[in-house]
C-alpha positions as CSV (number, residue, x, y, z in Angstrom):
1,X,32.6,-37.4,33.4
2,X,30.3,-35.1,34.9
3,X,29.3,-34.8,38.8
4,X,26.2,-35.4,40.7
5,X,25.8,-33.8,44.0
6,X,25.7,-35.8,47.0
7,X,22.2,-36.0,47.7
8,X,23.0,-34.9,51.4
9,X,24.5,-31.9,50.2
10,X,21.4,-31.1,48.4
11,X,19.3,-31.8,51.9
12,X,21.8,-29.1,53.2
13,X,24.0,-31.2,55.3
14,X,27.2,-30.0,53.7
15,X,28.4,-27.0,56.5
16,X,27.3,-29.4,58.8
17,X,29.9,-32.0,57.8
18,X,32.7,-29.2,57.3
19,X,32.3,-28.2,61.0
20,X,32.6,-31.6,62.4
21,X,35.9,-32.1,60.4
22,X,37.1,-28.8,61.5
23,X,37.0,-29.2,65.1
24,X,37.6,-32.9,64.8
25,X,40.9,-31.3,63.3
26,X,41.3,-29.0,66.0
27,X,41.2,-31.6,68.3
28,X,43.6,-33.6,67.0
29,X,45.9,-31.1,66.9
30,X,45.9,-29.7,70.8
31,X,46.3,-33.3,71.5
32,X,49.7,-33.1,69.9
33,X,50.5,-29.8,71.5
34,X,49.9,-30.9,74.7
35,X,52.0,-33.8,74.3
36,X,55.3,-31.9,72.8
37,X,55.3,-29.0,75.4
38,X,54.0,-30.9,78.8
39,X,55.9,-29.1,82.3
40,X,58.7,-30.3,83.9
41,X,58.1,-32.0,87.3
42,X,59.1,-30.2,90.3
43,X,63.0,-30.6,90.8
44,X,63.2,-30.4,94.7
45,X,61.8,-28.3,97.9
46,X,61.6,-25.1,97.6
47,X,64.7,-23.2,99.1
48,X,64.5,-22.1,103.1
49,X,64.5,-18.3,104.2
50,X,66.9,-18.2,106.8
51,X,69.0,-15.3,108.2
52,X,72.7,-15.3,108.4
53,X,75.8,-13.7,109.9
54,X,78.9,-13.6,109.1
55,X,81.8,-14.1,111.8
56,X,85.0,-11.7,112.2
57,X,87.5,-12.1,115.4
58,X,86.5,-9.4,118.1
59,X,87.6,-9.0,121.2
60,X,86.3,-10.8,124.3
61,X,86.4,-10.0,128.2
62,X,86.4,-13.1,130.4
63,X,84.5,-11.1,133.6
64,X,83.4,-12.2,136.5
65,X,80.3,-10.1,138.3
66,X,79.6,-10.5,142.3
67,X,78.1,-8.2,144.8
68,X,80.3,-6.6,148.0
69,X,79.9,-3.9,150.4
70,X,82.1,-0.7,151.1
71,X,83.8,0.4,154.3
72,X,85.8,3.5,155.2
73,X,89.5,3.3,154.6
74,X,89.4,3.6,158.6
75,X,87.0,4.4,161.3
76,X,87.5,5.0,165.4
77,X,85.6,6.5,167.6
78,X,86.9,9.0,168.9
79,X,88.2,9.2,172.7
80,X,89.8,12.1,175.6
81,X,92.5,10.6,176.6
82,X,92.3,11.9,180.7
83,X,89.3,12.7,182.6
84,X,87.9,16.1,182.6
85,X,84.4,17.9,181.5
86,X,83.7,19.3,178.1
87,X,84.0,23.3,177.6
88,X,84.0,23.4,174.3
89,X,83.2,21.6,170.5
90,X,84.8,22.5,168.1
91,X,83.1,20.9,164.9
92,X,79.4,20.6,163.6
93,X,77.9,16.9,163.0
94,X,79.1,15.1,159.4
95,X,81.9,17.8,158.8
96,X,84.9,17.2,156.8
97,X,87.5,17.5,159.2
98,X,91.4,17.4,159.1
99,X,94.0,15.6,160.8
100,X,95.0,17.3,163.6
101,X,91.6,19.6,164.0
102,X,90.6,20.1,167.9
103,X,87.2,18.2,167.8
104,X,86.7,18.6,171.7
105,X,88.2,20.8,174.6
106,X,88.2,19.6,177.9
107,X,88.4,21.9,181.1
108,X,92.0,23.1,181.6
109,X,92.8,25.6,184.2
110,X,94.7,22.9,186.6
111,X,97.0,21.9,183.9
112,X,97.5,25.8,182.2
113,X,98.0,26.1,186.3
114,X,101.0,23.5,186.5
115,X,102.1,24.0,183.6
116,X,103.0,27.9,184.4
117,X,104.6,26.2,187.7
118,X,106.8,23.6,186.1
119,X,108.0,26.6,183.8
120,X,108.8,29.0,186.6
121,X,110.5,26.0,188.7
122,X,112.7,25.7,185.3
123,X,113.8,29.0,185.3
124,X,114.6,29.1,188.8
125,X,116.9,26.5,188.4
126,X,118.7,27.4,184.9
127,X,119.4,30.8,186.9
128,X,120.9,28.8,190.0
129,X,122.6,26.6,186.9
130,X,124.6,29.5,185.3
131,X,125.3,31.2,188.3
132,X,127.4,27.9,189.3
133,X,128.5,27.6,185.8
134,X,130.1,30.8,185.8
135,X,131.3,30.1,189.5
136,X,133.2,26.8,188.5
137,X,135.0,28.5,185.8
138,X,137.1,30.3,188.0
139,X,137.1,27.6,190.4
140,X,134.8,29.7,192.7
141,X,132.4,26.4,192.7
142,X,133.2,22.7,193.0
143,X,132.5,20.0,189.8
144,X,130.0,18.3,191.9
145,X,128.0,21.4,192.7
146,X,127.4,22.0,189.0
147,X,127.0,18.6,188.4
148,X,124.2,18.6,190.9
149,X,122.3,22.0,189.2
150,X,122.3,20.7,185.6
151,X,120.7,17.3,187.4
152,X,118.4,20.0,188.8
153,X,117.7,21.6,186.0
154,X,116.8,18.5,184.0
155,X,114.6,17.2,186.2
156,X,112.9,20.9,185.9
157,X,112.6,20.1,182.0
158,X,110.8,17.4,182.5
159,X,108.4,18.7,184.5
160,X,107.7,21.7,182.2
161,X,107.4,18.6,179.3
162,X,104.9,16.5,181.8
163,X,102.8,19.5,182.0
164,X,102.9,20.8,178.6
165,X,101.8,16.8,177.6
166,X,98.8,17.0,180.6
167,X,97.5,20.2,179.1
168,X,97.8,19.1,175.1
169,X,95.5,15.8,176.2
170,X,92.7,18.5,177.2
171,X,92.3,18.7,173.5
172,X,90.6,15.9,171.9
173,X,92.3,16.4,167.9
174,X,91.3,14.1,164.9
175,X,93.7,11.4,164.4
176,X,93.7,11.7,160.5
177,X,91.0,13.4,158.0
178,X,87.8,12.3,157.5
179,X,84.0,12.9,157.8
180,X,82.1,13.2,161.9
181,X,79.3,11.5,162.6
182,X,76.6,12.1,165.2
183,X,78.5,14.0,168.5
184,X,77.8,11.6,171.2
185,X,78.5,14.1,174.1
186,X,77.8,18.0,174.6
187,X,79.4,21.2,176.6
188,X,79.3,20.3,180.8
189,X,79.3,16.0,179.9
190,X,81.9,14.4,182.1
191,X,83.9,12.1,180.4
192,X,87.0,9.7,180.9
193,X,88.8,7.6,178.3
194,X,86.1,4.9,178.1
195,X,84.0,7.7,177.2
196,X,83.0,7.5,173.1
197,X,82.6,11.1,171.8
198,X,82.1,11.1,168.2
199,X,82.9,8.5,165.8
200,X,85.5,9.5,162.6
201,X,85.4,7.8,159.3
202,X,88.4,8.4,156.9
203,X,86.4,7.7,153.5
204,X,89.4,9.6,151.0
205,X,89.0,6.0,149.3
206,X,87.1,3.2,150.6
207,X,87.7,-0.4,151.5
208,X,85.7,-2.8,148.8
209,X,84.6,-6.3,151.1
210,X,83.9,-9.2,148.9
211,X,84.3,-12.5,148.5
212,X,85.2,-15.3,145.2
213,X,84.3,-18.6,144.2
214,X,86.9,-21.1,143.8
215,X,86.0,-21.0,140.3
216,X,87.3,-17.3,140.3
217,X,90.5,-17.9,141.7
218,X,92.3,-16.0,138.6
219,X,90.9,-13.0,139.9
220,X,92.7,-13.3,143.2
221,X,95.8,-11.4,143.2
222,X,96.7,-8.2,144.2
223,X,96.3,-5.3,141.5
224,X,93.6,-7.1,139.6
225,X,91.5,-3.9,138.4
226,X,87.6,-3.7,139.2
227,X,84.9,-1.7,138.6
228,X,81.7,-1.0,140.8
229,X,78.2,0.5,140.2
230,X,75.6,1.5,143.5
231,X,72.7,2.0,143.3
232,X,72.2,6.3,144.2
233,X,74.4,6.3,141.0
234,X,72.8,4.1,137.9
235,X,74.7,3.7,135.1
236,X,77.9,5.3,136.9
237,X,80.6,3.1,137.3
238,X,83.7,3.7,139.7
239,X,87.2,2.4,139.3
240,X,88.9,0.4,142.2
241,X,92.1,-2.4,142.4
242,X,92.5,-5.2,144.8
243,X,94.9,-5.3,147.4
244,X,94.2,-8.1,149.7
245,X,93.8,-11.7,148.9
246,X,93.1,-14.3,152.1
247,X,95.4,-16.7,151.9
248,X,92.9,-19.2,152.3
249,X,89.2,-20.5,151.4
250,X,86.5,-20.6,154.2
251,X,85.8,-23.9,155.0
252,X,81.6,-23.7,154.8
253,X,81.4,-21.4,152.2
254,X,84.6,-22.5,149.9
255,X,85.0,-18.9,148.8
256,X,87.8,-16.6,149.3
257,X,87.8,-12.9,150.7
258,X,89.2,-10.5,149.2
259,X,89.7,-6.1,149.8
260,X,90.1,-3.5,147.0
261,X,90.9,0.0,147.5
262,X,88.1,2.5,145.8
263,X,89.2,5.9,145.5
264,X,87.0,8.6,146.6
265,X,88.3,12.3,146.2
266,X,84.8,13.2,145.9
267,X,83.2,11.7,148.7
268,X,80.4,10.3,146.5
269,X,80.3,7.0,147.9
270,X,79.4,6.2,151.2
271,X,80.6,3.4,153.8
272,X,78.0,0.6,154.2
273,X,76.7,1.2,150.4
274,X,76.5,-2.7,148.8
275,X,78.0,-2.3,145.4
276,X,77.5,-4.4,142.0
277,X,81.7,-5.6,141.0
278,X,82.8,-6.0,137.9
279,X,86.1,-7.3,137.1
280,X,88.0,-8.4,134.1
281,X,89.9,-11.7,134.3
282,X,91.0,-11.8,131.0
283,X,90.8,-10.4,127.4
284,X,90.6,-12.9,124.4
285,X,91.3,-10.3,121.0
286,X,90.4,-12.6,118.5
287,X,87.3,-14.4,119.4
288,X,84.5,-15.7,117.4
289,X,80.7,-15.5,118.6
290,X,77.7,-17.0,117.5
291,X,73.8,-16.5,118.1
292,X,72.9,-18.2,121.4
293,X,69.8,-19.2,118.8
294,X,72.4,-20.6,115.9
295,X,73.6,-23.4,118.1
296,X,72.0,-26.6,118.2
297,X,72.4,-29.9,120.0
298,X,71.8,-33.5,118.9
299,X,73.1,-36.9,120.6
300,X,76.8,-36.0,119.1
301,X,77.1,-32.6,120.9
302,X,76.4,-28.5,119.4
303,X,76.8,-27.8,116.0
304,X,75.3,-24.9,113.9
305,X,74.2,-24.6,110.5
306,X,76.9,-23.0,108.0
307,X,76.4,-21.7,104.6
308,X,78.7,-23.3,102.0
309,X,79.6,-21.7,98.4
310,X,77.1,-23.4,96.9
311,X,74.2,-22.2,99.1
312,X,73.4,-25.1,100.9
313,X,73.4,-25.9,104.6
314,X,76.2,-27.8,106.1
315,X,76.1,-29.6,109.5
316,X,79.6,-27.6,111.1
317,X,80.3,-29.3,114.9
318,X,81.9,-27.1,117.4
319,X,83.6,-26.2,120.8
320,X,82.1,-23.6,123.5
321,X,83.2,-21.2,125.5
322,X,82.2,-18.1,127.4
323,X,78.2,-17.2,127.2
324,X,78.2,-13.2,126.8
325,X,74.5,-11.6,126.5
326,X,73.0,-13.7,124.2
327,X,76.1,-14.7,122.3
328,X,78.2,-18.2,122.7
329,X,81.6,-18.0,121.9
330,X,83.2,-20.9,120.0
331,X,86.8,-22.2,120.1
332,X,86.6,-24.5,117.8
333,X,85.0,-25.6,114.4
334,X,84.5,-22.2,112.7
335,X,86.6,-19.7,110.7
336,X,86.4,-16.1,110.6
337,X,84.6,-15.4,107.3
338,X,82.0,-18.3,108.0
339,X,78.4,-17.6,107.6
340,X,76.4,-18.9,110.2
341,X,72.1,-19.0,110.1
342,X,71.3,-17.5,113.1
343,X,67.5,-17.9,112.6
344,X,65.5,-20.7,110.9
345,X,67.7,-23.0,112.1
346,X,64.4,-25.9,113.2
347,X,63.8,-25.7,109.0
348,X,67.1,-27.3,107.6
349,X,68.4,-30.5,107.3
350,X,72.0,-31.2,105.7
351,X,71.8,-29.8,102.1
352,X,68.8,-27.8,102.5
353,X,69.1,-25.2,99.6
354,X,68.5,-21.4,101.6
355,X,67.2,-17.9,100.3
356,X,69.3,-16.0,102.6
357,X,67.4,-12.5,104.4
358,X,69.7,-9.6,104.2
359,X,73.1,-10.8,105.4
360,X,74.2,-8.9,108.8
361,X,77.8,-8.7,110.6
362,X,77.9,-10.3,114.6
363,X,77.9,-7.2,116.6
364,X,81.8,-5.6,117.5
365,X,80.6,-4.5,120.5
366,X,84.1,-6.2,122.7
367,X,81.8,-9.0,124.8
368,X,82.3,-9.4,127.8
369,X,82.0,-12.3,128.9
370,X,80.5,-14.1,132.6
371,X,83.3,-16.5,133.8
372,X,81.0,-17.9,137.2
Protein backbone atom coordinates (compact mmCIF):
# COMPACT_ATOMS: atom_id res chain seq x y z
CA UNK A 1 0.00 0.00 0.00
CA UNK A 2 1.82 2.99 -0.64
CA UNK A 3 2.78 5.90 1.95
CA UNK A 4 1.77 9.48 2.17
CA UNK A 5 3.94 11.72 4.09
CA UNK A 6 2.79 13.26 7.16
CA UNK A 7 1.77 16.50 6.12
CA UNK A 8 3.97 17.98 9.12
CA UNK A 9 6.80 16.41 7.75
CA UNK A 10 6.31 18.10 4.55
CA UNK A 11 5.90 21.63 6.66
CA UNK A 12 9.47 20.59 7.99
CA UNK A 13 8.60 19.71 11.45
CA UNK A 14 10.18 16.23 11.28
CA UNK A 15 13.96 17.10 13.01
CA UNK A 16 12.00 19.03 15.24
CA UNK A 17 10.12 16.02 16.56
CA UNK A 18 13.32 13.71 16.53
CA UNK A 19 15.00 16.11 18.96
CA UNK A 20 12.28 16.32 21.42
CA UNK A 21 12.30 12.44 21.51
CA UNK A 22 15.90 12.36 21.80
CA UNK A 23 16.36 14.32 24.84
CA UNK A 24 12.99 13.21 26.18
CA UNK A 25 15.13 9.87 25.97
CA UNK A 26 17.97 11.28 27.48
CA UNK A 27 16.10 12.32 30.22
CA UNK A 28 14.57 9.31 31.03
CA UNK A 29 17.54 7.68 31.15
CA UNK A 30 19.72 9.93 33.82
CA UNK A 31 16.64 9.56 35.85
CA UNK A 32 17.44 5.97 36.13
CA UNK A 33 21.13 6.45 36.68
CA UNK A 34 20.63 8.58 39.38
CA UNK A 35 18.47 6.24 41.03
CA UNK A 36 20.78 2.98 40.70
CA UNK A 37 24.05 4.67 41.77
CA UNK A 38 22.75 7.37 44.61
CA UNK A 39 25.84 7.90 47.65
CA UNK A 40 25.82 6.32 50.79
CA UNK A 41 24.95 8.41 53.82
CA UNK A 42 27.56 9.36 56.08
CA UNK A 43 28.40 6.37 58.52
CA UNK A 44 29.54 8.40 61.65
CA UNK A 45 31.89 11.52 62.85
CA UNK A 46 34.78 11.83 61.40
CA UNK A 47 37.77 10.31 63.41
CA UNK A 48 39.64 12.69 66.13
CA UNK A 49 43.42 13.75 65.69
CA UNK A 50 44.81 13.15 68.99
CA UNK A 51 48.46 12.47 70.04
CA UNK A 52 49.57 9.48 71.96
CA UNK A 53 52.19 7.97 74.12
CA UNK A 54 53.00 4.91 74.94
CA UNK A 55 53.97 3.87 78.65
CA UNK A 56 57.17 1.70 79.64
CA UNK A 57 58.33 1.34 83.59
CA UNK A 58 61.12 3.87 84.36
CA UNK A 59 62.51 4.70 87.18
CA UNK A 60 61.26 7.23 89.74
CA UNK A 61 62.96 9.36 92.61
CA UNK A 62 60.63 10.28 95.49
CA UNK A 63 62.68 13.77 96.47
CA UNK A 64 62.04 16.11 98.69
CA UNK A 65 63.60 19.91 97.93
CA UNK A 66 63.97 22.68 100.95
CA UNK A 67 66.27 25.52 101.43
CA UNK A 68 69.16 25.51 104.52
CA UNK A 69 72.13 27.48 105.28
CA UNK A 70 75.86 26.40 105.88
CA UNK A 71 78.14 26.81 108.80
CA UNK A 72 81.75 25.99 109.46
CA UNK A 73 82.51 22.56 110.83
CA UNK A 74 83.67 24.82 113.88
CA UNK A 75 84.36 28.42 114.65
CA UNK A 76 86.11 30.24 117.98
CA UNK A 77 87.44 33.18 118.29
CA UNK A 78 90.50 33.08 119.13
CA UNK A 79 91.94 34.11 122.73
CA UNK A 80 95.73 34.62 124.85
CA UNK A 81 95.29 32.71 127.48
CA UNK A 82 97.41 35.28 130.18
CA UNK A 83 97.77 38.93 130.08
CA UNK A 84 100.62 40.41 128.15
CA UNK A 85 101.01 42.97 125.06
CA UNK A 86 101.27 41.85 121.40
CA UNK A 87 104.97 41.75 119.78
CA UNK A 88 104.31 39.99 117.06
CA UNK A 89 101.57 38.43 114.23
CA UNK A 90 102.22 35.96 112.79
CA UNK A 91 99.54 35.42 109.93
CA UNK A 92 97.89 37.78 107.25
CA UNK A 93 93.89 38.30 107.28
CA UNK A 94 91.71 35.20 105.60
CA UNK A 95 94.81 32.81 105.55
CA UNK A 96 94.61 29.16 105.58
CA UNK A 97 96.19 28.28 108.64
CA UNK A 98 97.22 24.94 110.39
CA UNK A 99 96.60 23.51 113.67
CA UNK A 100 99.20 24.38 115.82
CA UNK A 101 100.42 27.69 113.73
CA UNK A 102 101.61 30.71 116.19
CA UNK A 103 98.84 33.23 115.15
CA UNK A 104 99.94 35.85 117.90
CA UNK A 105 103.20 36.42 120.24
CA UNK A 106 102.79 38.03 123.27
CA UNK A 107 105.77 39.85 125.20
CA UNK A 108 107.95 37.31 126.88
CA UNK A 109 111.14 38.27 128.51
CA UNK A 110 109.76 37.71 132.26
CA UNK A 111 108.78 34.24 131.54
CA UNK A 112 112.20 33.31 129.06
CA UNK A 113 113.61 35.12 132.53
CA UNK A 114 112.03 32.49 135.03
CA UNK A 115 112.15 30.02 133.06
CA UNK A 116 116.21 30.18 132.68
CA UNK A 117 115.86 30.42 136.74
CA UNK A 118 113.68 27.40 137.34
CA UNK A 119 116.20 25.47 135.10
CA UNK A 120 119.32 26.64 136.92
CA UNK A 121 117.50 26.02 140.43
CA UNK A 122 117.08 22.34 138.86
CA UNK A 123 120.45 21.76 138.14
CA UNK A 124 121.59 22.98 141.34
CA UNK A 125 119.67 20.51 143.05
CA UNK A 126 120.22 17.28 140.73
CA UNK A 127 124.06 18.14 141.58
CA UNK A 128 123.33 18.29 145.45
CA UNK A 129 121.05 15.00 144.57
CA UNK A 130 123.85 12.78 143.16
CA UNK A 131 126.36 14.00 145.33
CA UNK A 132 124.17 12.50 148.32
CA UNK A 133 123.35 9.61 146.12
CA UNK A 134 126.74 8.60 145.77
CA UNK A 135 127.35 9.61 149.56
CA UNK A 136 124.52 7.07 150.83
CA UNK A 137 125.97 4.27 148.95
CA UNK A 138 128.74 3.89 151.02
CA UNK A 139 126.81 4.96 153.94
CA UNK A 140 128.71 8.32 153.99
CA UNK A 141 124.97 9.92 153.91
CA UNK A 142 121.80 9.02 155.82
CA UNK A 143 118.31 7.58 153.85
CA UNK A 144 116.57 10.59 155.03
CA UNK A 145 119.03 13.07 153.58
CA UNK A 146 118.54 11.62 150.08
CA UNK A 147 115.14 11.23 150.64
CA UNK A 148 114.94 14.97 151.31
CA UNK A 149 117.18 16.00 147.84
CA UNK A 150 115.14 13.88 145.37
CA UNK A 151 111.92 15.83 147.23
CA UNK A 152 114.16 18.84 146.34
CA UNK A 153 114.78 18.04 143.24
CA UNK A 154 111.21 17.41 142.25
CA UNK A 155 109.93 20.23 143.44
CA UNK A 156 112.81 21.93 141.13
CA UNK A 157 111.07 19.98 138.07
CA UNK A 158 108.19 21.44 138.58
CA UNK A 159 109.20 24.67 138.62
CA UNK A 160 111.18 24.31 135.37
CA UNK A 161 107.55 22.65 133.97
CA UNK A 162 105.51 25.91 135.46
CA UNK A 163 107.73 28.06 133.59
CA UNK A 164 108.14 26.34 130.45
CA UNK A 165 103.95 26.23 130.52
CA UNK A 166 104.02 30.41 131.42
CA UNK A 167 106.24 31.02 128.50
CA UNK A 168 104.31 28.47 125.81
CA UNK A 169 100.89 30.58 126.77
CA UNK A 170 102.85 33.75 125.26
CA UNK A 171 102.04 32.12 122.06
CA UNK A 172 98.61 32.40 120.91
CA UNK A 173 98.59 28.86 118.28
CA UNK A 174 95.47 27.84 116.26
CA UNK A 175 93.49 25.27 117.83
CA UNK A 176 92.89 23.22 114.65
CA UNK A 177 93.12 24.32 110.75
CA UNK A 178 91.04 26.57 109.19
CA UNK A 179 90.67 29.95 107.36
CA UNK A 180 91.36 33.76 109.69
CA UNK A 181 89.13 36.32 109.50
CA UNK A 182 89.63 40.02 110.12
CA UNK A 183 92.64 40.46 113.07
CA UNK A 184 90.87 42.20 115.69
CA UNK A 185 94.11 43.46 117.57
CA UNK A 186 97.62 44.72 116.23
CA UNK A 187 101.49 44.84 117.49
CA UNK A 188 101.67 47.14 121.19
CA UNK A 189 97.48 46.13 121.88
CA UNK A 190 97.16 45.00 125.49
CA UNK A 191 95.22 42.21 125.88
CA UNK A 192 93.98 39.55 128.66
CA UNK A 193 91.96 36.43 128.12
CA UNK A 194 88.57 38.24 127.63
CA UNK A 195 90.36 39.86 124.83
CA UNK A 196 88.99 38.51 121.17
CA UNK A 197 91.92 38.52 118.65
CA UNK A 198 90.87 36.96 115.55
CA UNK A 199 88.16 34.72 114.83
CA UNK A 200 89.04 30.93 113.16
CA UNK A 201 86.65 29.06 111.09
CA UNK A 202 87.47 25.32 110.35
CA UNK A 203 85.45 25.06 106.84
CA UNK A 204 87.50 21.39 105.66
CA UNK A 205 83.63 20.42 105.33
CA UNK A 206 80.74 22.37 106.48
CA UNK A 207 77.79 21.93 108.73
CA UNK A 208 74.40 21.89 106.38
CA UNK A 209 71.37 23.74 108.98
CA UNK A 210 67.91 22.79 107.87
CA UNK A 211 64.82 21.83 108.85
CA UNK A 212 61.73 19.04 107.63
CA UNK A 213 58.16 18.83 107.56
CA UNK A 214 56.48 16.14 109.40
CA UNK A 215 55.48 15.04 106.06
CA UNK A 216 59.29 14.37 105.39
CA UNK A 217 59.94 12.41 108.28
CA UNK A 218 61.47 9.45 105.91
CA UNK A 219 64.23 11.66 105.25
CA UNK A 220 65.19 11.89 108.88
CA UNK A 221 67.85 9.54 109.67
CA UNK A 222 71.29 9.67 109.84
CA UNK A 223 73.23 8.79 106.45
CA UNK A 224 70.33 9.82 104.26
CA UNK A 225 72.49 11.35 101.14
CA UNK A 226 71.75 15.04 99.90
CA UNK A 227 72.76 17.23 97.43
CA UNK A 228 73.08 21.13 97.46
CA UNK A 229 73.34 23.85 94.72
CA UNK A 230 74.28 27.94 95.79
CA UNK A 231 73.90 30.37 94.13
CA UNK A 232 77.92 31.70 93.07
CA UNK A 233 77.87 28.15 91.55
CA UNK A 234 74.65 27.52 89.07
CA UNK A 235 74.12 24.42 87.82
CA UNK A 236 76.87 22.93 90.31
CA UNK A 237 75.66 20.60 92.63
CA UNK A 238 77.67 19.38 95.84
CA UNK A 239 77.39 16.07 97.67
CA UNK A 240 76.72 16.01 101.53
CA UNK A 241 74.98 13.11 104.19
CA UNK A 242 73.09 13.78 107.23
CA UNK A 243 74.25 13.21 110.50
CA UNK A 244 72.05 14.71 113.10
CA UNK A 245 68.31 14.28 113.50
CA UNK A 246 66.51 16.27 116.56
CA UNK A 247 64.80 13.96 118.37
CA UNK A 248 61.90 15.97 118.38
CA UNK A 249 59.49 18.39 116.35
CA UNK A 250 59.24 22.18 117.33
CA UNK A 251 56.23 22.81 118.85
CA UNK A 252 55.18 26.27 116.56
CA UNK A 253 56.69 25.25 113.55
CA UNK A 254 55.95 21.23 113.60
CA UNK A 255 59.20 20.65 111.69
CA UNK A 256 62.26 18.92 112.66
CA UNK A 257 66.03 20.08 112.45
CA UNK A 258 68.25 18.38 111.11
CA UNK A 259 72.68 18.76 110.32
CA UNK A 260 74.48 17.13 107.31
CA UNK A 261 78.12 17.15 106.88
CA UNK A 262 79.24 18.86 103.37
CA UNK A 263 82.63 18.17 102.35
CA UNK A 264 84.78 20.95 101.31
CA UNK A 265 88.54 20.04 100.34
CA UNK A 266 88.28 22.82 98.07
CA UNK A 267 87.16 25.57 100.05
CA UNK A 268 84.50 26.56 97.50
CA UNK A 269 81.74 27.01 99.72
CA UNK A 270 81.60 29.49 102.23
CA UNK A 271 79.84 29.54 105.84
CA UNK A 272 76.66 31.60 105.95
CA UNK A 273 75.94 30.69 102.04
CA UNK A 274 71.86 29.56 102.00
CA UNK A 275 71.85 26.53 99.88
CA UNK A 276 69.00 24.91 97.56
CA UNK A 277 68.77 20.72 99.24
CA UNK A 278 67.96 18.05 97.37
CA UNK A 279 67.47 14.72 98.76
CA UNK A 280 66.28 11.41 97.66
CA UNK A 281 63.79 9.59 99.83
CA UNK A 282 63.18 6.88 97.70
CA UNK A 283 63.59 5.26 94.23
CA UNK A 284 60.50 3.46 92.59
CA UNK A 285 62.39 1.43 89.28
CA UNK A 286 59.35 0.48 87.63
CA UNK A 287 57.03 3.44 87.48
CA UNK A 288 54.62 4.51 85.04
CA UNK A 289 53.97 8.33 84.08
CA UNK A 290 51.48 10.07 82.25
CA UNK A 291 51.00 13.68 80.77
CA UNK A 292 49.98 16.06 83.52
CA UNK A 293 47.53 17.17 80.37
CA UNK A 294 46.25 13.24 79.76
CA UNK A 295 44.52 13.10 83.08
CA UNK A 296 41.16 14.12 83.53
CA UNK A 297 38.60 14.39 86.23
CA UNK A 298 34.80 13.91 86.39
CA UNK A 299 32.40 13.35 89.53
CA UNK A 300 33.90 9.55 89.79
CA UNK A 301 37.60 10.64 90.15
CA UNK A 302 40.84 10.92 87.25
CA UNK A 303 40.81 8.86 84.42
CA UNK A 304 42.62 9.26 80.98
CA UNK A 305 41.80 8.36 77.62
CA UNK A 306 43.39 4.94 76.32
CA UNK A 307 43.74 3.67 72.88
CA UNK A 308 42.28 0.13 72.45
CA UNK A 309 43.16 -2.39 69.40
CA UNK A 310 40.52 -1.24 67.60
CA UNK A 311 41.33 2.52 67.59
CA UNK A 312 38.84 3.81 69.66
CA UNK A 313 38.98 5.70 72.95
CA UNK A 314 38.33 3.98 76.17
CA UNK A 315 37.45 5.67 79.48
CA UNK A 316 40.67 3.91 81.72
CA UNK A 317 40.10 5.13 85.71
CA UNK A 318 43.25 5.44 87.71
CA UNK A 319 45.37 5.98 90.98
CA UNK A 320 47.96 8.93 91.51
CA UNK A 321 51.02 9.32 92.79
CA UNK A 322 54.09 11.55 92.84
CA UNK A 323 53.75 14.93 90.45
CA UNK A 324 57.41 15.12 88.69
CA UNK A 325 57.77 18.19 86.12
CA UNK A 326 54.85 17.99 84.30
CA UNK A 327 54.31 14.29 84.61
CA UNK A 328 51.80 12.31 87.15
CA UNK A 329 52.68 9.09 88.11
CA UNK A 330 50.01 6.43 88.27
CA UNK A 331 49.76 3.34 90.52
CA UNK A 332 47.07 1.96 89.36
CA UNK A 333 44.83 1.39 86.28
CA UNK A 334 47.40 1.24 83.48
CA UNK A 335 49.83 -1.32 82.01
CA UNK A 336 53.11 -0.82 80.50
CA UNK A 337 52.48 -1.01 76.85
CA UNK A 338 49.22 1.24 77.07
CA UNK A 339 48.80 4.04 74.81
CA UNK A 340 47.63 6.99 76.48
CA UNK A 341 46.29 10.50 74.33
CA UNK A 342 48.23 12.97 75.81
CA UNK A 343 46.63 15.79 73.77
CA UNK A 344 43.11 16.29 72.45
CA UNK A 345 41.84 14.83 75.29
CA UNK A 346 38.47 17.81 75.58
CA UNK A 347 37.51 16.10 71.82
CA UNK A 348 36.60 12.44 72.82
CA UNK A 349 33.94 10.85 74.33
CA UNK A 350 33.85 6.88 74.94
CA UNK A 351 34.34 5.23 71.54
CA UNK A 352 35.39 8.18 69.75
CA UNK A 353 37.20 6.68 66.58
CA UNK A 354 41.08 8.67 66.57
CA UNK A 355 43.67 9.44 63.77
CA UNK A 356 46.56 9.16 65.89
CA UNK A 357 49.75 12.09 65.29
CA UNK A 358 52.99 10.32 65.15
CA UNK A 359 53.14 8.07 68.17
CA UNK A 360 55.93 9.22 70.75
CA UNK A 361 57.62 7.20 73.92
CA UNK A 362 57.12 9.10 77.73
CA UNK A 363 60.49 10.53 78.28
CA UNK A 364 63.25 7.97 80.25
CA UNK A 365 64.70 10.65 81.78
CA UNK A 366 64.60 8.73 85.77
CA UNK A 367 61.85 11.49 87.39
CA UNK A 368 62.29 12.66 90.18
CA UNK A 369 59.78 13.17 91.94
CA UNK A 370 58.55 16.18 94.81
CA UNK A 371 57.33 14.25 97.91
CA UNK A 372 56.26 17.85 100.04
Amino acid sequence: MPRFPNPLQRLGFRPVFAALGAAAAALLAAACGQGDAAPEPPSGPKPVTVEVVRLEPELLRDQVSFVGQLDAAGTVMVRAETEGMIESVGFEEGQVVQKGDVLFTLKNDEQRARLRLAQAQLAKVSAEYGRTRRLAARNAASAAALERQAAERQIAQAAVDLAQVELEQTFVRAPFSGYTGARLVWIGDRVDEKRDLVRLDDIDRLILFFSLPEQALPLARPGVPLRISVAPYPGEHFPGTVFFVSPYLENTTRRLSVKAWIPNSDHKLRPGLFAQVEAVIDERPNSLLVPEAAVMYDSVGAFVWRIDDAGAAERAAVSLGLHVKGRVEVVGGLSAGDRIVAAGTNKLSAGSKVRLAPERTAERTGADGSGT
